[in-house]
Each structure stands twice: as structure tokens, then as C-alpha cells.
C-alpha beads as a LAMMPS data file, in Angstrom:
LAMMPS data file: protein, C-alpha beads

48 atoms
47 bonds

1 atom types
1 bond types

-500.0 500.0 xlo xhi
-500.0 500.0 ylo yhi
-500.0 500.0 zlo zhi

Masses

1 110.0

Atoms # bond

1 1 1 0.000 0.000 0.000
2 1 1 0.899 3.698 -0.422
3 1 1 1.791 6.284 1.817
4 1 1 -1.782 7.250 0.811
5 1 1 -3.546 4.161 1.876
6 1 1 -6.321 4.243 4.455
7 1 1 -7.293 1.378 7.053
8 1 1 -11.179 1.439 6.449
9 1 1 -11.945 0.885 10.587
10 1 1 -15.494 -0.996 11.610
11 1 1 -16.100 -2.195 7.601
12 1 1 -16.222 -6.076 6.625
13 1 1 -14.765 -7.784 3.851
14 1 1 -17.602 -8.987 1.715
15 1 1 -15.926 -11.930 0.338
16 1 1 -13.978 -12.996 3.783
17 1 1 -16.284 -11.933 6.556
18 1 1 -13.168 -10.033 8.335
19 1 1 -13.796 -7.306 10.059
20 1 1 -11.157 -4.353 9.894
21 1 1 -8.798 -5.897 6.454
22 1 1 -10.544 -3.497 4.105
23 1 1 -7.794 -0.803 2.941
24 1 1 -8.250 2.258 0.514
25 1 1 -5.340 3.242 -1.761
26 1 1 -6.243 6.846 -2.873
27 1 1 -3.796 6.829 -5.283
28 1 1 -4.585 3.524 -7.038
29 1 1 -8.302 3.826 -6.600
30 1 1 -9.029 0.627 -5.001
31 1 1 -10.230 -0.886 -1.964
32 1 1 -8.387 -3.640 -0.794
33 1 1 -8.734 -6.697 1.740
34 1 1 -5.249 -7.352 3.367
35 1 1 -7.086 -11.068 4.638
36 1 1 -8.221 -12.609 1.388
37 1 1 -6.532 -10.289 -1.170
38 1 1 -9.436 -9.130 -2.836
39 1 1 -10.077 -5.725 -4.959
40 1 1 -12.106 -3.143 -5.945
41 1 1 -12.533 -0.061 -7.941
42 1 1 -13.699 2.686 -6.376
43 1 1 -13.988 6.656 -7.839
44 1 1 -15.649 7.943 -11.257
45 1 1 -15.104 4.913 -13.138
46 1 1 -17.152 2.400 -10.754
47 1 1 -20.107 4.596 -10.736
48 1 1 -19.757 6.038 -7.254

Bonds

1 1 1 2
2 1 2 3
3 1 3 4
4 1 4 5
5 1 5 6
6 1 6 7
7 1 7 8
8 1 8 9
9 1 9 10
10 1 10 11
11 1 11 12
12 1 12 13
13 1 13 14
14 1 14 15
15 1 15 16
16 1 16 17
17 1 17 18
18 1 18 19
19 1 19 20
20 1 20 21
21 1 21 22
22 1 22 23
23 1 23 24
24 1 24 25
25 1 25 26
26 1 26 27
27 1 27 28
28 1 28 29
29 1 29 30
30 1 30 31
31 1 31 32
32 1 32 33
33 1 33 34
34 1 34 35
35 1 35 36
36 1 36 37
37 1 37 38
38 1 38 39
39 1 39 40
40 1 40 41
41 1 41 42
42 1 42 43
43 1 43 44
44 1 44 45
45 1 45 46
46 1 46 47
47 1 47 48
């Protein structure tokens, strides 16, 4: 993760059921789960 990367506190991972894994990366644009590894796109391009 960057220096830019965010520990999303209190969320769950969706695919992992583990609460407090879920990282943003501002600079990539992602949301990340440091448990199971899995992605997501988050900004202008994923519709939020």
C-alpha cells in the first residue's frame, strides 16, 4: 500500500467476513482486503 492508503476501521470484507482488512489506496483507486486479497474499484469509473 501507499503512503496514501487508508485502514477502512469498523467495515467487513464482503468476500472474507473479516472485520477491519478493508484498505483504501487513494492513489490507485481501489479498496483492498489485506485477509483474502481481494479488490475493488472505487472513484468515477465504478459509478460512485
Amino acid at each position: 500500500m501507499t503512503p496514501t492508503a487508508f485502514l477502512l476501521d469498523g467495515l467487513t470484507c464482503a468476500c472474507c467476513h473479516t472485520e477491519n482488512t478493508l484498505w483504501l489506496d487513494l492513489d490507485a483507486g481501489i479498496v483492498e482486503c489485506r485477509e483474502c486479497g481481494q479488490s475493488a474499484t472505487v472513484g468515477p469509473r465504478s459509478g460512485l
